[in-house]
TORKE-592402 format. One record per residue (C-alpha): residue in one letter; x, y, z; residue number from 1. Coordinates in Angstrom, 3 decimals, padded with zeros to 6 digits. Layout:
REM TORKE-592402
{a {X Y Z} NUM},
...
This chain:
REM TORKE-592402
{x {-042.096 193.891 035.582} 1},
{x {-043.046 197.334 034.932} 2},
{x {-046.759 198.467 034.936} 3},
{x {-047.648 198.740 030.950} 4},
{x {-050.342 200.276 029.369} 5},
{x {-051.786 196.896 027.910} 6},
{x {-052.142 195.872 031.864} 7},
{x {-053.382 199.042 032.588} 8},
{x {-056.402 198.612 030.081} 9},
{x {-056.963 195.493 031.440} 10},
{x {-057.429 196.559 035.077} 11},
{x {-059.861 199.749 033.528} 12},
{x {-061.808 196.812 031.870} 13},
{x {-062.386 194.575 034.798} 14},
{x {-062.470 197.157 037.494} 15},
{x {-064.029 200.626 035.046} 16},
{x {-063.144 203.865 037.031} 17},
{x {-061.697 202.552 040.093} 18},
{x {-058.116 202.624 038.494} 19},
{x {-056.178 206.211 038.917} 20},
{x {-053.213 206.177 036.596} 21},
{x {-052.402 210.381 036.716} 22},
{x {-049.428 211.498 038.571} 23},
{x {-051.581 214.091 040.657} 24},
{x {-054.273 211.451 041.329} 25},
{x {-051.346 209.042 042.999} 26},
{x {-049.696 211.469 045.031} 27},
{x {-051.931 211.088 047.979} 28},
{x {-051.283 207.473 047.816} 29},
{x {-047.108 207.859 047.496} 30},
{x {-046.711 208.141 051.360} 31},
{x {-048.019 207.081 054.530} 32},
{x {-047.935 208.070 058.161} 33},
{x {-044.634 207.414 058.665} 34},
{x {-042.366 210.768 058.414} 35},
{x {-039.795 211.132 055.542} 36},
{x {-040.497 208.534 053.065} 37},
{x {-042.205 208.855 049.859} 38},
{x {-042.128 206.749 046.561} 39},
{x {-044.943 206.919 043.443} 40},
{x {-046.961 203.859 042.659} 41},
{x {-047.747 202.891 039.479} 42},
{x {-051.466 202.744 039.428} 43},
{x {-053.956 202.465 042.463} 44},
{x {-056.919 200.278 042.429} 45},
{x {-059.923 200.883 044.400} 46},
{x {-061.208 197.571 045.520} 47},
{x {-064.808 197.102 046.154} 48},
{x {-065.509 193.521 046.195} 49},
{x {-063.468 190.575 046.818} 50},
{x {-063.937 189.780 043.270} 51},
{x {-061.971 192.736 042.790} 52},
{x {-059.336 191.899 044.803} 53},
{x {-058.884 188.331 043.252} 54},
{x {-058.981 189.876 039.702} 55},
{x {-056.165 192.596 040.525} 56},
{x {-054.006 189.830 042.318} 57},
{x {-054.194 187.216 039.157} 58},
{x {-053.329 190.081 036.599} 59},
{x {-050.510 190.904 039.276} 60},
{x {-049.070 187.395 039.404} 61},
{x {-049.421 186.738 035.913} 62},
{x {-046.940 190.116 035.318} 63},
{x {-045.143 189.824 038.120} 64},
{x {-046.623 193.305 039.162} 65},
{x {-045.435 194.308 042.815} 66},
{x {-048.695 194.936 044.850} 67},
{x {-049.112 197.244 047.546} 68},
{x {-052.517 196.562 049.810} 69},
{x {-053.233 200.149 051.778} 70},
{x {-055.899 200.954 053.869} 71},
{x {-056.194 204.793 055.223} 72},
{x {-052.520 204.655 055.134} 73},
{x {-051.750 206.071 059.020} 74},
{x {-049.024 203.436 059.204} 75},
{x {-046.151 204.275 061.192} 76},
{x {-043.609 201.692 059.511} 77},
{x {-043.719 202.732 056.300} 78},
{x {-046.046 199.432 055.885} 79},
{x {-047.766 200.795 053.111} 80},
{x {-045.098 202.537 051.742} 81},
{x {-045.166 201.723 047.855} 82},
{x {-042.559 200.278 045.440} 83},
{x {-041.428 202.056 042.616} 84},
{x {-044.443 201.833 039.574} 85},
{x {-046.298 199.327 042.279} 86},
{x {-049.992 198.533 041.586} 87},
{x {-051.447 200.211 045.428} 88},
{x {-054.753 198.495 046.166} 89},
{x {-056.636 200.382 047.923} 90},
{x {-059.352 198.694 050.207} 91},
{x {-061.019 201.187 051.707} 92},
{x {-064.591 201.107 049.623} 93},
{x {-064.846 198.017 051.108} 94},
{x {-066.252 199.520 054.160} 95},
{x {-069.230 197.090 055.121} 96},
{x {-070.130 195.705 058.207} 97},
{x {-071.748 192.059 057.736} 98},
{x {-072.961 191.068 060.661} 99},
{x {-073.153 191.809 064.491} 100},
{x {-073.996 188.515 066.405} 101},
{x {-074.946 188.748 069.772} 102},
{x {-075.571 185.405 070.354} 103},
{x {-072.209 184.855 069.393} 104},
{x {-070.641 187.916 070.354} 105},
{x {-068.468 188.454 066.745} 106},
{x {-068.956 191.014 064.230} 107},
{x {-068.273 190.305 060.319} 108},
{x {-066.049 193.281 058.604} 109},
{x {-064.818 193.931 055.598} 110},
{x {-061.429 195.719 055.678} 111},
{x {-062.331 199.087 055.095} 112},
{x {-064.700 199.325 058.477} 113},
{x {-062.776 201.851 060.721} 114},
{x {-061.735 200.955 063.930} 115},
{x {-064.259 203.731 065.269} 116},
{x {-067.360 201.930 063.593} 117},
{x {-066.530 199.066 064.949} 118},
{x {-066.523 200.358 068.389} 119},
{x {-069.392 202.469 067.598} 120},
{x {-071.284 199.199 066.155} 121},
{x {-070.329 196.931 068.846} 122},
{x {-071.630 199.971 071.597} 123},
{x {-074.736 200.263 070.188} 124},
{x {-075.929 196.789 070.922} 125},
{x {-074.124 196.921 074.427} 126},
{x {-070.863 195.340 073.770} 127},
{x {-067.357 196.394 074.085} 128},
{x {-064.821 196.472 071.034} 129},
{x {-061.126 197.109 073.377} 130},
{x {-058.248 197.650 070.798} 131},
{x {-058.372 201.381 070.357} 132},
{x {-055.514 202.796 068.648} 133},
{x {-054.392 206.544 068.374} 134},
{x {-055.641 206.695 064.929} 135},
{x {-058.626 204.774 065.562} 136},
{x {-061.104 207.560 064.174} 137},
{x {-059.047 206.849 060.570} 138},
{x {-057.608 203.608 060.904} 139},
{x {-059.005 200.511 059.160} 140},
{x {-059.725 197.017 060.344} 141},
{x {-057.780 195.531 057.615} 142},
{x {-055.015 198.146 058.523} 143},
{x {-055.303 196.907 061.892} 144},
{x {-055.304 193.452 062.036} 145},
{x {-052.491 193.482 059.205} 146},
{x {-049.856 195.222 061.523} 147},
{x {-051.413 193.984 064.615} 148},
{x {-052.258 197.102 065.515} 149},
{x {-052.067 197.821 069.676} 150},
{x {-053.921 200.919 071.944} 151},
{x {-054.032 202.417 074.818} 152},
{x {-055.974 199.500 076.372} 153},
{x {-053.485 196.806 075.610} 154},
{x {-052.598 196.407 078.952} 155},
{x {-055.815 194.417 080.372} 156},
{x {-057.659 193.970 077.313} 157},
{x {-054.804 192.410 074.942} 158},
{x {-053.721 193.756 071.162} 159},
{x {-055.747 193.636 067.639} 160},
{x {-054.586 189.400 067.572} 161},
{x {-056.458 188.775 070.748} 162},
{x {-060.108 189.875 068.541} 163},
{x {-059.479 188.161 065.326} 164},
{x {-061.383 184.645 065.228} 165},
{x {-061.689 184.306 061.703} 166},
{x {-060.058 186.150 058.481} 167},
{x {-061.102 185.971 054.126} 168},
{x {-057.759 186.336 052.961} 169},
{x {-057.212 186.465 049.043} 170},
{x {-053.569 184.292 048.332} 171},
{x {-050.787 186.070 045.497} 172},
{x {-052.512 183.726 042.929} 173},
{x {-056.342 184.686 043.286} 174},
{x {-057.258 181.715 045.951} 175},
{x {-059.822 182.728 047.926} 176},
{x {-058.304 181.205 051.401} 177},
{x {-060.804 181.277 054.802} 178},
{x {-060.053 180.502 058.244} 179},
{x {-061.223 180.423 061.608} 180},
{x {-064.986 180.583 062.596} 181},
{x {-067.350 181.952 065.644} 182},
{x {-066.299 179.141 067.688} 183},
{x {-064.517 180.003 070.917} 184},
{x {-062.640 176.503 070.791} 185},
{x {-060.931 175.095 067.215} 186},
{x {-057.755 173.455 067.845} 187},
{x {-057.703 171.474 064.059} 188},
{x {-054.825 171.942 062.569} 189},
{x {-052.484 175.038 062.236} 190},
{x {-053.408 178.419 063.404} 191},
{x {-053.416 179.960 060.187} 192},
{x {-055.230 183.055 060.287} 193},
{x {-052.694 183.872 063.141} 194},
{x {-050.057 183.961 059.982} 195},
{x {-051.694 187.091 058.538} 196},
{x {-052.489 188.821 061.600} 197},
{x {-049.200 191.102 061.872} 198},
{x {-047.960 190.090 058.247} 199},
{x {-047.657 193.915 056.909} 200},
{x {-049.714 192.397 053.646} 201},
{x {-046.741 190.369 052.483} 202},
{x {-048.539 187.038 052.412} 203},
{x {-051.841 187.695 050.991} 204},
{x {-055.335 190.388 051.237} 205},
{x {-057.964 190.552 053.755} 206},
{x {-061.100 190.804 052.277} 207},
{x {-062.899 189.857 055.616} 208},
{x {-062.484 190.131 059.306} 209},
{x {-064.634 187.983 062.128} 210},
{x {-064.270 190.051 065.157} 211},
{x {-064.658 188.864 068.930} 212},
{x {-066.044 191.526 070.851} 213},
{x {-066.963 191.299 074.777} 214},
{x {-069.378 192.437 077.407} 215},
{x {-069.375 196.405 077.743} 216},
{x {-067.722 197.150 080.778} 217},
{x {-070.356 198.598 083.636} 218},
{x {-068.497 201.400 085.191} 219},
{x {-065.317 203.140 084.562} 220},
{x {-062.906 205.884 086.439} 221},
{x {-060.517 207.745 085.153} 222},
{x {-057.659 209.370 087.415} 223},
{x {-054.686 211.504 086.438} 224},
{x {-051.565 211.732 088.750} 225},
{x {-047.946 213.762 088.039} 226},
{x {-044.778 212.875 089.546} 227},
{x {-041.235 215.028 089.774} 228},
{x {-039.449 211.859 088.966} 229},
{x {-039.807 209.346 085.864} 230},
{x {-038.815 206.496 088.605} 231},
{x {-041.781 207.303 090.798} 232},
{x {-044.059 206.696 087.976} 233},
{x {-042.408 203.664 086.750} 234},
{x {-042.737 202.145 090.775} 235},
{x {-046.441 203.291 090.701} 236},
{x {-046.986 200.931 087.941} 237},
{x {-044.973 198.115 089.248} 238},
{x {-046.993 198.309 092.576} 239},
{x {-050.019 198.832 090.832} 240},
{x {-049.519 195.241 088.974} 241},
{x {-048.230 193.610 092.641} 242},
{x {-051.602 194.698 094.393} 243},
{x {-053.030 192.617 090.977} 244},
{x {-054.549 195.840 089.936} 245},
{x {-054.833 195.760 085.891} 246},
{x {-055.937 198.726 084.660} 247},
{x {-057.914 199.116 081.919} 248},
{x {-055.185 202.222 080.341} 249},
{x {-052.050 202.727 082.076} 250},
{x {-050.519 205.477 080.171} 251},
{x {-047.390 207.702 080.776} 252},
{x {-046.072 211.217 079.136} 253},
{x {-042.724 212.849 079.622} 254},
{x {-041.749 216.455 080.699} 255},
{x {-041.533 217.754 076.893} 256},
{x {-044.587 216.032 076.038} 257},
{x {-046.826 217.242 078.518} 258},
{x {-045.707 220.996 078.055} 259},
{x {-046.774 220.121 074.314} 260},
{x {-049.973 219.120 075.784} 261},
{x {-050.934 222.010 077.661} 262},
{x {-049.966 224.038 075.184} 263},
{x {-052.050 222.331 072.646} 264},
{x {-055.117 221.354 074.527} 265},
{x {-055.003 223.851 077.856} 266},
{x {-055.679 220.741 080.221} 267},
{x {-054.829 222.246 083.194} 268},
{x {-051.286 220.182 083.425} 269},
{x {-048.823 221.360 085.378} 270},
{x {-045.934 221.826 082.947} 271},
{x {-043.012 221.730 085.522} 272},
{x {-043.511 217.738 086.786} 273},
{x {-041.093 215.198 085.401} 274},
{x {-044.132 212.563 084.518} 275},
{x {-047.559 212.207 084.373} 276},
{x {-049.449 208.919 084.420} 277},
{x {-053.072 208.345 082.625} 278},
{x {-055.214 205.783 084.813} 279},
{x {-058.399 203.842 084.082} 280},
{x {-059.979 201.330 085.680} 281},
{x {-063.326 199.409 084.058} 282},
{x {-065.822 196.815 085.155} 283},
{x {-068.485 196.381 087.991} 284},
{x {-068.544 199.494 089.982} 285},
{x {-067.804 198.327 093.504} 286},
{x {-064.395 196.943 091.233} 287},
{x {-064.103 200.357 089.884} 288},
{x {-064.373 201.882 092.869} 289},
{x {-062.170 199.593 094.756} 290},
{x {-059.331 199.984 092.360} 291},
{x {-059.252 203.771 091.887} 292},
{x {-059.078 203.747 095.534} 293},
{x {-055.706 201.847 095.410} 294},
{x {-054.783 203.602 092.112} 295},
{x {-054.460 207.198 094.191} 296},
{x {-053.140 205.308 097.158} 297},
{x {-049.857 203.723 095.255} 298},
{x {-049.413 206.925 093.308} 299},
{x {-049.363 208.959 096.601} 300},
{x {-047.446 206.141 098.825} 301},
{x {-044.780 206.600 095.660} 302},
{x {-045.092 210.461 096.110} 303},
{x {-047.049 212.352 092.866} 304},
{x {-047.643 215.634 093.431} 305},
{x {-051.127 215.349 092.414} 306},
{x {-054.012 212.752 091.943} 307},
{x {-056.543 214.177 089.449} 308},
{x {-059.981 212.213 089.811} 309},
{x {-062.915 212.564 087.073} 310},
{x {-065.993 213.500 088.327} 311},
{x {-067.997 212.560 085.445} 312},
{x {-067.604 210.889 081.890} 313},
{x {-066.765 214.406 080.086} 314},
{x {-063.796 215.264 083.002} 315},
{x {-062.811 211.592 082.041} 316},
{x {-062.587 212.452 078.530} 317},
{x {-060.721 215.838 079.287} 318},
{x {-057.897 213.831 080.881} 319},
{x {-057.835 210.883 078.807} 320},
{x {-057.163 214.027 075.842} 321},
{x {-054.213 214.505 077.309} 322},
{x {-052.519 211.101 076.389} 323},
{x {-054.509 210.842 072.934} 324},
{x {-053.299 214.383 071.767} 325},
{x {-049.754 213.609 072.534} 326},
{x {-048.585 212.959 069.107} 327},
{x {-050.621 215.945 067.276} 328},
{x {-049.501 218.357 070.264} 329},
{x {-045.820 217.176 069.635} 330},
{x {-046.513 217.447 065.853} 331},
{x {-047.111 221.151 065.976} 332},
{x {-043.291 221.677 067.260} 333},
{x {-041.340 220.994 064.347} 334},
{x {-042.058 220.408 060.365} 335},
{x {-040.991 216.374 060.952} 336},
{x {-042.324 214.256 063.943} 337},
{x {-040.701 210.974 063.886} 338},
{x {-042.699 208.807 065.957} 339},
{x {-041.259 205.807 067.082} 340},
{x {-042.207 202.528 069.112} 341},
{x {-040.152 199.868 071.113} 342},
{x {-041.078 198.212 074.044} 343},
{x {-038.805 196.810 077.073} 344},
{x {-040.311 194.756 080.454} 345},
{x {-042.074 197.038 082.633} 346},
{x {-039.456 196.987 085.467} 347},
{x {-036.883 198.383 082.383} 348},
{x {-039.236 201.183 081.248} 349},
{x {-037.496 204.171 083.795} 350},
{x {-034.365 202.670 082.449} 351},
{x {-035.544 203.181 078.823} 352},
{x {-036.797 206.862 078.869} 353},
{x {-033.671 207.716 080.942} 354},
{x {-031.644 206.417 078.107} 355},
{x {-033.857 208.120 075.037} 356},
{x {-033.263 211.400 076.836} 357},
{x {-029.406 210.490 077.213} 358},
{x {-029.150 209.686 073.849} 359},
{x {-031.580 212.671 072.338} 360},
{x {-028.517 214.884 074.142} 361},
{x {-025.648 213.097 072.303} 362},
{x {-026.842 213.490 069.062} 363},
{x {-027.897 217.317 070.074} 364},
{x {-032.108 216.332 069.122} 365},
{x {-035.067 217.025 070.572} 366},
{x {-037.746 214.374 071.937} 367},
{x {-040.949 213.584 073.809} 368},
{x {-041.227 210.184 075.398} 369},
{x {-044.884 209.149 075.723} 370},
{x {-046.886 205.725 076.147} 371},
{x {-048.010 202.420 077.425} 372},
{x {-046.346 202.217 080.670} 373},
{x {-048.397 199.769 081.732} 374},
{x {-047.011 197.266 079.092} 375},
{x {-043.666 198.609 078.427} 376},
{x {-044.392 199.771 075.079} 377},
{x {-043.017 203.866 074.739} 378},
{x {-043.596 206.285 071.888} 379},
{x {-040.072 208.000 071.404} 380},
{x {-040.663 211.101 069.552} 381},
{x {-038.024 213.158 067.517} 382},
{x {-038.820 216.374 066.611} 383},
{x {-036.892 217.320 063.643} 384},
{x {-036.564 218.446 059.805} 385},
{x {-036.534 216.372 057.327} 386},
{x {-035.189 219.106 054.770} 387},
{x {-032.327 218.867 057.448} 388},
{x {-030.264 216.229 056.148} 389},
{x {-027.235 216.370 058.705} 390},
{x {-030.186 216.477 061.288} 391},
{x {-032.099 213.526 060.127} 392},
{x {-028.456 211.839 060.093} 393},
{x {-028.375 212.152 063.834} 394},
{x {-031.772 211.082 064.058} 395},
{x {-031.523 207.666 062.529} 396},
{x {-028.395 206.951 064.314} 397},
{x {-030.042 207.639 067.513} 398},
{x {-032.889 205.485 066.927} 399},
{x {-030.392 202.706 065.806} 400},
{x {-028.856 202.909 069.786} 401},
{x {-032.526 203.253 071.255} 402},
{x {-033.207 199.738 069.125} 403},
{x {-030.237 197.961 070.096} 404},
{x {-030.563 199.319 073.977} 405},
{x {-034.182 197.812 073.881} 406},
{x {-033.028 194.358 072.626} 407},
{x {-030.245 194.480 075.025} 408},
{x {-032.750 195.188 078.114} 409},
{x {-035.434 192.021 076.713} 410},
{x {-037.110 194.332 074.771} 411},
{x {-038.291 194.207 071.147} 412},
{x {-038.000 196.524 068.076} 413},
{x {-041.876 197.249 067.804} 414},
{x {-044.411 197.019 069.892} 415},
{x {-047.798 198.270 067.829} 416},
{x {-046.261 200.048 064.846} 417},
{x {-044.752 196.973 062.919} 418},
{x {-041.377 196.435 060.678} 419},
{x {-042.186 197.650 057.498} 420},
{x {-039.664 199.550 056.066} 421},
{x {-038.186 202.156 058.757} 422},
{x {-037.341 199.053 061.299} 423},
{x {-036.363 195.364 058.863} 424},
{x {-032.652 196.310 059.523} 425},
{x {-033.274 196.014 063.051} 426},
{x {-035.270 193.097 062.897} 427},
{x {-032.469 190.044 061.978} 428},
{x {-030.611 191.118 065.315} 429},
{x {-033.885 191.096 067.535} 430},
{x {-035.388 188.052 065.843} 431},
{x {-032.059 186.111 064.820} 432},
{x {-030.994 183.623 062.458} 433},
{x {-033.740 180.664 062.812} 434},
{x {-036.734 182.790 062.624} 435},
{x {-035.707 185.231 059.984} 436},
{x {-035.336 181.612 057.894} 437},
{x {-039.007 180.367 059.051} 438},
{x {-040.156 183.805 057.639} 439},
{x {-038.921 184.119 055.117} 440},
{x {-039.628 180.318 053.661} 441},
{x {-043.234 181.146 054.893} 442},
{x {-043.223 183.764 052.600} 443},
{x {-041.941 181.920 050.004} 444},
{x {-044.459 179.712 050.218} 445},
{x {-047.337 181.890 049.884} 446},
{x {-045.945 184.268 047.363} 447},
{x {-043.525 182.487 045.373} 448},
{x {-043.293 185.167 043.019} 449},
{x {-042.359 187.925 045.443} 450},
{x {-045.140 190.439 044.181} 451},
{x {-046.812 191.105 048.293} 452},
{x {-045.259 194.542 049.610} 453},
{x {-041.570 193.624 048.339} 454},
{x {-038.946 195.323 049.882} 455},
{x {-041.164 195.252 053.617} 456},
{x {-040.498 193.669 056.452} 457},
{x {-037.694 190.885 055.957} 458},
{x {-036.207 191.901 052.779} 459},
């Protein structure tokens, strides 16, 4: 149903001025991260309360008024994207942290917390938040735990499902639903709260998040070493992972990105090497030690050109730069950076970039391949023009042959970014017929009325 002015008056009346309503107000909030799609909401709703939230979702249901929950909007999906005249509620003012209990070691949030505070939080009693992704400075817990968000220390430490213990989650009809607690062992019943955590806000809105967080790591080391071939780098990894050394960041950037990089940042790269690999090692420091001693070993047995070792915590930070500016160095190449995810096994990952760069020359496009080598997971990266339109053309059809080559080799469609809209077509092929069904009666169930991110994810 569209968005009338009667429902309009109704949300200014329950929720005063944190309803926008002008077209120049909801242009901000017609996009997201994700390059080359736009669509105006409706209205957006600035929730500050989960009273708020429950009296925006019962006008919604009662209307049948599409609802699109948004955070700081860095999705790369098109996650929270909205539908045409869409109600976009907006969750950022709800920016709180509850608690830090270090008895316990959990931290209360409301959705709105950025990843960065709770890092920051967690640090300044002496514990250790690890999902950190690229947009972590922006990105919001809610935003996080509702695409599952992933980082650049996946590898040891696990993804944004591996922190959540307990969620507040407001259901399509108002019900205020909570599950989970600070206990470290609850087997009763269903995992529930594991149902929202990746669900793209198609089954209901976090209003709360009960974080686990961990000891802070002792000691850390960071190391930097380049290779003329993308195989070397991919065997330094394996080996790595046979001598059971897990690295705290395992990260990888292509020739193309890492000329982007030094242009950008002025590292100190060398800009004619074929790969570069981003090491870090945490924990006790004889570990630490022991570990970056094998690290440059393996890398040197597999022939880099180069092992880079911080001396101190700002070096560290230099090099780590290099990996965390990849997409905003790539981003300054071309008007359109479409940044992509899909992950493969690790022992398919030389295969994979091989294959992006054969297929970035068939379709006549230009790319930087970046990462998580050390889980598979690689950042394809087409640098384009939208306003191109025979361009973008060959873009999507070269992203629809990256997809299926990563489902071919064991891979998946997504490994951090989520569905959304820029990837459901893939997903029925990668996911097939039985669990497409189980989601989509799950989401039924929930939201019998449809009005949770429509058009997202398996629609």
């Amino acid at each position: 149903m569209a968005l009338t002015q009667s429902v309009v008056s109704e949300l200014q009346t329950r929720l005063g001025s944190a309803v926008l309503t002008s077209a120049e107000d909801l242009i901000p909030y017609s996009f997201d991260g994700t390059a080359a799609m736009t669509q105006m909401p409706g209205a957006v709703v600035f929730a500050r309360s989960v009273a708020d939230v429950v009296a925006v979702l019962e006008i919604a249901t009662r209307e049948k008024i599409a609802v699109v929950t948004r955070g700081s909007g860095t999705g790369l999906s098109g996650g929270s994207l909205p539908s045409p005249g869409c109600l976009v509620l907006c969750t950022v003012h709800m920016n709180r942290i509850l608690e830090v209990d270090r008895a316990n070691l959990t931290m209360l949030v409301e959705p709105g917390v950025t990843t960065l505070q709770v890092a920051e939080a967690a640090a300044a009693v002496g514990l250790f938040y690890p999902p950190d992704p690229g947009s972590m400075k922006i990105s919001t817990i809610g935003g996080n735990v509702a695409e599952n968000s992933g980082g650049l220390r996946g590898l040891k430490y696990g993804i944004t499902r591996n922190y959540v213990m307990g969620l507040e989650v407001v259901l399509p009809n108002g019900e205020i639903l909570r599950t989970g607690n600070k206990c470290v062992k609850d087997v009763a019943g269903y995992s529930v709260k594991d149902l929202f955590i990746g669900s793209e806000g198609t089954l209901g809105v976090i209003t709360q998040v009960l974080l686990k967080l961990i000891p802070k790591p002792a000691a850390k080391k960071t190391l930097v070493a380049t290779f003329n071939a993308m195989d070397a780098a991919a065997q330094t990894v394996s080996d790595l992972i046979a001598a059971q050394v897990i690295p705290c960041t395992l990260e990888f950037l292509d020739r193309t990105t890492i000329r982007c990089v030094e242009d950008f940042a002025r590292i100190g790269l060398p800009t004619d090497c074929e790969a570069l690999l981003l090491m870090e090692t945490d924990g006790h420091p004889a570990q630490v030690a022991d570990e970056a001693r094998i690290m440059e070993e393996i890398a040197r047995k597999n022939g880099c050109r180069e092992v880079r070792v911080a001396k101190d915590e700002a070096e560290a930070n230099k090099l780590a730069s290099a990996r965390r500016s990849a997409f905003s160095a790539l981003a300054r190449v071309a008007p359109t950076t479409i940044l992509e995810d899909a992950t493969v096994p690790r022992s398919e990952l030389a295969r994979m970039v091989r294959f992006v760069e054969q297929v970035a020359q068939k379709y006549r496009l230009r790319v930087g391949t970046f990462g998580h080598m050390g889980d598979g997971n690689l950042h394809p990266t087409f640098l384009t023009d939208e306003r191109n339109h025979e361009e973008m053309e060959r873009v999507h059809a070269a992203f629809r042959e990256i997809f299926d080559e990563a489902i071919r080799l064991g891979g998946t469609i997504t490994g951090e970014h989520g569905v959304g809209v820029a990837k459901k077509d893939f997903l029925p092929k990668f996911a097939g017929d039985a669990q497409m069904r189980v989601m989509r009666e799950l989401r039924r169930a929930l939201d019998p009325a449809g009005i949770l991110n429509p058009g997202k994810m398996l629609e």
